[in-house]
Structures are given as C-alpha cells and as structure tokens.
N, C-alpha and C positions, 0 to 999 in steps of 0.2 A: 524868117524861120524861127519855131519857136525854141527857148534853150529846152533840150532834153534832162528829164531828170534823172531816171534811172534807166541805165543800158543795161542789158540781159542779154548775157552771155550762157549758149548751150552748147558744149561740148559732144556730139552724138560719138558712140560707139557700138553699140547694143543691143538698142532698142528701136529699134527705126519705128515698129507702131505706137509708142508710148512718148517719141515726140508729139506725134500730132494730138495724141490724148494731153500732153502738157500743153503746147499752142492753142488748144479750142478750151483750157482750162483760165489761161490767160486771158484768153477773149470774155469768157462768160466771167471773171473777175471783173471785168471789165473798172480798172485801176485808172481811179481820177487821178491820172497823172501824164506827162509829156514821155512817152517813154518810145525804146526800139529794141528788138529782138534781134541778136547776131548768132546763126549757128556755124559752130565750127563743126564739118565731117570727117572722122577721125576713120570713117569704114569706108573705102572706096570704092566703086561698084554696088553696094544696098541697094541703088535707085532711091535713096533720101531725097532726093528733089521732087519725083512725083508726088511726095505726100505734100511738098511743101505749094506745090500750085494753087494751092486753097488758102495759100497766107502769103499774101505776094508785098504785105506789109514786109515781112520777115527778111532779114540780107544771111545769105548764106556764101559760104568759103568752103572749098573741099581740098581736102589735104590728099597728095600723091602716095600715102601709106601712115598707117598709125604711129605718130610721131610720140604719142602718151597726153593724157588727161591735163598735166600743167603743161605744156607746152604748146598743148593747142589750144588751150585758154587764154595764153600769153597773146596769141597770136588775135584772138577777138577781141582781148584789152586794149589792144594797139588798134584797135580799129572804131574802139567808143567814143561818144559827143556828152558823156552824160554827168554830170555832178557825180551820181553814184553811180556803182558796176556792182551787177545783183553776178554772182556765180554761181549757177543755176543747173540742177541736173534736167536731164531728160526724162525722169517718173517721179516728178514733184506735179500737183497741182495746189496753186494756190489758192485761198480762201479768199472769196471777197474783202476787202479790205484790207488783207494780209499788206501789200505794197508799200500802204499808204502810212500804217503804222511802221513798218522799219524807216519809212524816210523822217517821218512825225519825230519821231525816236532821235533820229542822226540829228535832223534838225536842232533838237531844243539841245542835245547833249555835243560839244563841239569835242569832250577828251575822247571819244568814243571813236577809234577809226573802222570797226566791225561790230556786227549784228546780227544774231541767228536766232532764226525763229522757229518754235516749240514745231517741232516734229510730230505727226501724229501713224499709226500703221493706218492700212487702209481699214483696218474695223470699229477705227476710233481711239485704241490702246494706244500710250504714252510710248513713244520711240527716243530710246537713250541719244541723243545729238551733242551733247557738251561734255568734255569728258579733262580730266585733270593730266598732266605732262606723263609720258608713258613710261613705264622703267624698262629696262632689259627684258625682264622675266617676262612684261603681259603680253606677245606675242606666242611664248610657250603656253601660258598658263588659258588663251583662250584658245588654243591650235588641238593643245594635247594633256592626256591624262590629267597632264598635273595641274588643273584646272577642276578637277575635283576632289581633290584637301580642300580643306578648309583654307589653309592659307594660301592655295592660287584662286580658291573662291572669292574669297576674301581682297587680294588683291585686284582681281576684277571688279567687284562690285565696288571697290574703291575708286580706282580708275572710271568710272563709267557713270559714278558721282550717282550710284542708285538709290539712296538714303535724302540726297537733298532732295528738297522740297521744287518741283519743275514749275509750279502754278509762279514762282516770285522769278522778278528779275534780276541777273546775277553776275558779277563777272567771273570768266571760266578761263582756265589757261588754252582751252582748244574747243574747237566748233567743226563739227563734220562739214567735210567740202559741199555736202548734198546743196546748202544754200546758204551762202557767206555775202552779206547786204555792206560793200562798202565803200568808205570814202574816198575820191580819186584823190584828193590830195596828200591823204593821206599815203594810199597804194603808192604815190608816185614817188612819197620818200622811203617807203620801204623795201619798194621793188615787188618785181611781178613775182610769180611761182618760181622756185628753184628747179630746173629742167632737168639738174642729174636723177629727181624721183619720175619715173619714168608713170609708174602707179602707184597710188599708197604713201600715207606719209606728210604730203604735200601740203596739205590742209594743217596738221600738227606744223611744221615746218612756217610755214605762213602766219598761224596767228602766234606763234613763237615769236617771230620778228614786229610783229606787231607791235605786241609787248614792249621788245628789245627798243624800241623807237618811241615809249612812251606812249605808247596808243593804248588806250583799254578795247577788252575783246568782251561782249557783251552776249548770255544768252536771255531774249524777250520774247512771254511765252505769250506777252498778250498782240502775236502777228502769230497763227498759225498756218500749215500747209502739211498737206496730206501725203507719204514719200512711200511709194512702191518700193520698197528699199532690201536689193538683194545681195547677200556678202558671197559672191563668187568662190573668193577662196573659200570658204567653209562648206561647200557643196560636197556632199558624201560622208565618208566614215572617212577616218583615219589616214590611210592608206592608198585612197583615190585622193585625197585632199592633197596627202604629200608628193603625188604625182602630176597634181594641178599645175599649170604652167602661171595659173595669179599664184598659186603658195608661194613657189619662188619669186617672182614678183616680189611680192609682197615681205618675203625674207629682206631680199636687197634691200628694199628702201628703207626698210626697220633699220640694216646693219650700216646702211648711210646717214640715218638721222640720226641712231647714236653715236656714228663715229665725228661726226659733225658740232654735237652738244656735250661731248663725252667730260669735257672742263669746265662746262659753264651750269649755273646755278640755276634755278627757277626765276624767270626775268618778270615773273606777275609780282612773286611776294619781295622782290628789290624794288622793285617800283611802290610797292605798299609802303614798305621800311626807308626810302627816301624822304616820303609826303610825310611821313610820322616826325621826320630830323629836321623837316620843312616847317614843319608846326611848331 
C-alpha cells in the first residue's frame, strides 16, 4: 500500500448537490498526489449516498443526527492514513495544482503546522479567508447597525485584514475552516476541534491553539480554490437574522470562545516576542 499524503475530510450538511460538484472538482484536479477522501454525513436521510455511487473511491460515515461541523470532523480525523488532513468544505473546488502546493509548502517549512489557501468567489473576486483574533464587539458590529460608524467599519475591516496585501504569503492569527491543509503531527499535539462549538468559532479556536503550541498558522495565496461560500446567519434583514436558529448558534460559540480566551493574550505576537528574546 502506498503511504497516503493528504486525507480529505468533508463534512456534508447542506449541500448534498455541491458535494458532488466538489468530488468531480477533485477529480478534474486530478492532484499528483497519494491521497483519499472521507465524508462525514452530518444530514441523515438527504440520500447523500446516491450521489456518492459515482465516487466509490470515496469512504463515507453517516452520523445518526447532526452532531455539528467539529465534531463530525473529529470524527473523519480519527479515521485518516494521511501525513496531512486537508479540512475541507463541501462548495470549495480546487484548482489544479491547488494540493500540491500546500503540501510543497508544509514540506519545505517544518515550523508551519497549518495552511490556507487564497480564497477566490466564484467570479473570480478576492474572498476575505484570514482574519486577525476577534474581539467582543465584531459579532455586533457585523450582525447590526453598529457596523455602519465608522468605528464598527472600521473594526471590521480590521478584523478581516482588508488593507493587507492577499497576493504575499503571511502568517494570520485565524484561517476560515472553509480549508485548513494540516499537519498530523502536529494536530496530534494540539488536539482535534473543541466539540463544545457546536457551529462557528471552531476554526478561530483551532488555529488559536495552534499558535498556543508553537505552530505558525500560514495564509498561501500562491495554492488557490474557488469557495461557493454562504454566511447563513447573515441571510435577511435584521430581524429574520435575529430569528435565525445559525444567529443564535452562532451567538453561543462567540460567547464560548470569548469566555474560553477571556485571560489570555494574542498567542501569534508571544510567540513573535519569545524568538526576538531567542535572538
């Protein structure tokens, strides 16, 4: 058997047709690499299997009811052969070559335990994916009103790191879970997904310990992929949003990650200011 490089992990809840648009995207990448797809089904009943008879490459797991996004990740990690573990949505298609440079990447750079790669919409426009450690406020400030002052503009645009330059490679305090390239040895000492985030959060939470474990969290725009990428909660005006069953959701995990970090510091710039005391 050959060793596997990279395992690819897909979480379905969603999008049952926009797997198989990811799966036959994968294929037509067709990535010189040793690789295997795991999907984990997080919707029970969809009929996700029929689509999957066309990819019998593919190992698929179905969960008895939506158990949430890190937990049923957890659950396909535990199940990987691979050097790395790509965690991977269901409306990402990969670019040719996309693969081979985040492994290229991991390979030459050994402090690097994660790797995300340059986001694009599907029209081609620049899709924000790296974004700096969240404070209290930017869940209001992008939810409601107060998001249009200047200064919850402002804080967004901060947060969302809309001023750096995306064309360079960078290290980012957080990487959207959409596709997080990383290394098992690493993962293995910093632990899977934190399971209390149900939805949301997760992704911040993750390359936060990252960090915390001395791993840099890398974004590399020269591996791009294309992300159908739709923010749930934000669907409607005001007033349906706040009645959305993600808003709240999505409240939770915010008021869990802050009550979680609520003492501790930015663990990217201690880690900066060690190597400086290092030198």
């Amino acid at each position: 058997m050959h060793e596997i490089d990279v395992s690819i992990i897909i979480v379905h809840a969603f999008s049952r047709l926009l797997v198989r648009q990811t799966l036959r995207g994968i294929r037509r990448a067709a990535p010189k690499l040793n690789y295997e797809v795991i999907i984990i089904d997080n919707t029970p009943g969809c009929n996700l299997k029929e689509i999957l008879n066309d990819f019998p490459e593919v190992r698929y797991q179905a969960m008895e009811k939506n158990i949430g996004f890190g937990s049923a990740m957890n659950v396909g990690i535990r199940q990987t052969r691979g050097k790395y573990i790509l965690i991977f949505n269901p409306d990402i298609i990969a670019k040719p070559g996309s693969l081979e440079e985040l492994k290229s990447f991991m390979d030459e750079n050994e402090d690097v335990g994660m790797v995300g790669p340059k986001l694009l919409n599907p029209d081609g426009s620049l899709q924000h994916s790296c974004y700096r450690i969240p404070t209290f406020m930017i869940p209001a400030y992008r939810r409601t009103f107060l998001g249009r002052f200047n200064f919850g503009r402002r804080a967004v645009e901060d947060y969302l790191m809309i001023y750096d330059n995306h064309d360079d490679t960078m290290e980012v305090d957080s990487l959207i879970g959409a596709a997080l390239f990383t290394r098992r040895s690493a993962l293995d000492k910093v632990g899977l997904f934190d399971e209390q985030f149900f939805m949301y959060y997760e992704d911040n939470d993750l390359c936060r310990r990252f960090w915390e474990n001395g791993y840099k969290v890398i974004y590399h725009p020269k591996a791009q992929m294309v992300h159908y990428h739709r923010r749930i909660s934000a669907d409607g005006k005001f007033l349906q949003q706040l009645t959305s069953r993600f808003t709240w959701i999505q409240i939770a995990s915010a008021l869990k990650f802050f009550k979680k970090y609520r003492k501790s510091s930015n663990p990217r710039q201690k880690l900066s200011l060690n190597k400086e005391v290092d030198v």
